[in-house]
Every structure is written in structure tokens, then in C-alpha cells.
C-alpha positions in Angstrom: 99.0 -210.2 -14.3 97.2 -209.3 -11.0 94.1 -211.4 -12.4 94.1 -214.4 -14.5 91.3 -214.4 -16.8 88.9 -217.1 -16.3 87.8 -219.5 -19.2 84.5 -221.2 -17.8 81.4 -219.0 -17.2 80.6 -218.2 -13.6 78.7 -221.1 -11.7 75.4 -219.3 -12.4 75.9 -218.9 -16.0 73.0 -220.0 -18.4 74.9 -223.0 -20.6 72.6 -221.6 -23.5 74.4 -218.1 -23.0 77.8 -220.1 -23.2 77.3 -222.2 -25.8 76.3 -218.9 -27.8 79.7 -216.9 -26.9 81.9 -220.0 -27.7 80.0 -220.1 -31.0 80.0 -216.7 -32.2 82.3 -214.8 -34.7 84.5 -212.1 -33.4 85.2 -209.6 -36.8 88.1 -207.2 -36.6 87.5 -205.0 -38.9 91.2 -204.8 -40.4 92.7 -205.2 -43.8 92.1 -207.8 -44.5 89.0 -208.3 -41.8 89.8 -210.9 -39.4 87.2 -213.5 -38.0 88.0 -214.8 -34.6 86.9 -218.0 -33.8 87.3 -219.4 -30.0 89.5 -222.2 -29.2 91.1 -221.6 -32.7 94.6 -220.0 -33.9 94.5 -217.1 -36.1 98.0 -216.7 -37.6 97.5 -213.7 -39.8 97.3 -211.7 -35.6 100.8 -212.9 -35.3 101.9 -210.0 -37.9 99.2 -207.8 -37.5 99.4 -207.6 -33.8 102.1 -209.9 -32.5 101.1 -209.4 -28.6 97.4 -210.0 -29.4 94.8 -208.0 -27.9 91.1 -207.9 -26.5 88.0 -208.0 -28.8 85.5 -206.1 -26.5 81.9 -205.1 -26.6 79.9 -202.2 -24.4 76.5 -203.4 -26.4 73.8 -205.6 -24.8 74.9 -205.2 -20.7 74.7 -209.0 -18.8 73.0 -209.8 -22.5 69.9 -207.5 -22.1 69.0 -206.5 -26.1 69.2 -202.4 -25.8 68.1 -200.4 -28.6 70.3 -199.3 -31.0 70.5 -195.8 -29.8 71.4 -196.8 -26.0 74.2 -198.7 -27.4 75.4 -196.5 -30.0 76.4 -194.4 -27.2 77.3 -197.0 -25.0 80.1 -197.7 -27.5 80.9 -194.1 -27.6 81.7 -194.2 -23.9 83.9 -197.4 -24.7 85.6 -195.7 -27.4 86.2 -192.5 -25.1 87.6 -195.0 -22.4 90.1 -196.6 -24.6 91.4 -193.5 -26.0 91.6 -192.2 -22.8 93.8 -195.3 -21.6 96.4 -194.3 -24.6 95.6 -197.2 -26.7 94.3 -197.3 -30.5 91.2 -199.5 -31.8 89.9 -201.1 -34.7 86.1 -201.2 -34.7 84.6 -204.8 -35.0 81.2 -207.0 -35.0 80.4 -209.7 -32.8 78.0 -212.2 -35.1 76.0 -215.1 -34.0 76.0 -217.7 -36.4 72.4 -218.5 -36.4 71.0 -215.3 -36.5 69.4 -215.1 -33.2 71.2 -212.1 -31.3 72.1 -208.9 -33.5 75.3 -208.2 -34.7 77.2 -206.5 -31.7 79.3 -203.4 -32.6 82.9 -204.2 -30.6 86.0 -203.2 -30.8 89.7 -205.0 -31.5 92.0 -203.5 -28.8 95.2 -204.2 -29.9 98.2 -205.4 -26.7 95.2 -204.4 -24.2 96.0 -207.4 -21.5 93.1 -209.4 -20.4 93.0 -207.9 -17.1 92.9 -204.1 -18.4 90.1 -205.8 -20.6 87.9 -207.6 -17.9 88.2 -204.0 -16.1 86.5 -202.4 -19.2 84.0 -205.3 -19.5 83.1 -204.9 -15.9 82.6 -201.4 -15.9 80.6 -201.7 -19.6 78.4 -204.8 -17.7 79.1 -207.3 -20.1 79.5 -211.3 -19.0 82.6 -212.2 -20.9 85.6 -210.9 -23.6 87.7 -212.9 -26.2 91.6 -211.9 -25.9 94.2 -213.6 -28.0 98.0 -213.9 -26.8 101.4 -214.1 -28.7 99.7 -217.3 -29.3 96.8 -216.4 -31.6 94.4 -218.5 -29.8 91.0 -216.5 -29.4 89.8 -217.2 -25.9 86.9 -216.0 -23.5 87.3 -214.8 -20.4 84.5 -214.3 -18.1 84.0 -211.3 -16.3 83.6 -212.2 -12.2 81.9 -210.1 -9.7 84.1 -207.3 -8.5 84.2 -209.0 -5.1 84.9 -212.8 -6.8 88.4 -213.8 -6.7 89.3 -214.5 -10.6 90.8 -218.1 -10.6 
């Protein structure tokens, strides 16, 4: 890895913001549909996709609420990206518990590595991504200013 992904928001974070991605549910839509849960195992990836992958969204950029249409085709542009990298996807949700932010369209990327991932979350303006390893553990990795070291 030429990055390691980082697992504590940037300095400037809003703690409300982190609190909210820590507390969300990440769906794959698979069969059967996964929930990821940070800090927790998911066992069932282990067969599904035994080198894990990235759970990614292009929705809501730096957490500014878009309408649907500009992130309809924000997602299209996501989707285009990843096929264009050679890998498949599973479309997903992200969902906040408490039903303050709208379900987020995402997508499951299976064996994407986290730093592949925080170059597509970069590029797509988004603050963080969940990734799970060979471990199953769903964690967030927050995305750094291009010219931040990631540490």
C-alpha cells in the first residue's frame, strides 16, 4: 500500500459528522443483503468476498444534500469509473439510523484496496469510505487533502 488509510477524521472534522459515519449502516445489496456495521466483523464477506472490498458513495460531496437528480448521475460517473478500472460492483445504500440524512445510493466494490478507494472518494468529494479486509472488519477511512500525507 502506498497510502495507509486513516481511521480518525481529519483535525477539522465536525465530531457530529463522525459520530454519524461510525453510526450508519452500510447495505450491500447481495444475496443475501449484507449490513455493514463499523468496528464490527461480518463473517458471511469471508465467503462472499474473501479479500473484502470498499463500500463507496459519489452522493452528497464533503456532506452537502444534492438533489436527487445531481446525484443520480454522480453515481453514474462512479459506476463508469469502476467499470472503467476493470472491476465489478454490487449497488448498495448507506442508511442513517435515525433518519436524519437520506439513504445514500453506494456501491460494494469487491477486492478494491483502500487506497484505489480513497482515490475514487477524493475524486467523487466525499469525506470518508468503509473497506473491510480478509478480516471482515468494516472500517472508515478518511479521505485527506491531496497534499496531506495519509498517516
Amino acid at each position: 500500500m502506498d497510502m495507509e488509510p486513516r481511521d480518525a477524521p481529519p483535525a477539522q472534522a465536525d465530531p457530529a459528522l463522525a459520530r454519524a459515519y461510525r453510526a450508519a449502516h452500510y447495505r450491500i445489496d447481495s444475496d443475501p443483503p449484507l449490513v455493514l456495521r463499523i468496528g464490527q466483523a461480518h463473517p458471511a464477506l469471508r465467503t462472499l468476498f474473501p479479500l473484502g472490498g470498499v463500500f463507496l458513495t459519489a452522493c452528497n460531496p464533503r456532506s452537502r444534500r444534492l438533489r436527487p437528480a445531481a446525484n443520480a448521475r454522480r453515481m453514474r460517473a462512479l459506476r463508469r469509473a469502476v467499470e472503467r478500472l476493470g472491476l465489478a460492483w454490487l449497488p448498495g445504500r448507506g442508511l442513517d439510523p435515525a433518519g436524519l440524512w437520506p439513504d445514500e445510493p453506494s456501491l460494494w466494490i469487491p477486492a478494491l484496496s483502500p487506497d484505489e478507494g480513497l482515490r475514487l472518494a477524493r475524486r467523487f468529494g466525499q469525506n470518508a469510505l468503509v473497506w473491510c479486509g480478509p478480516d471482515t472488519v468494516a472500517r472508515l477511512a478518511w479521505v485527506s487533502p491531496p497534499a496531506a500525507r495519509i498517516c
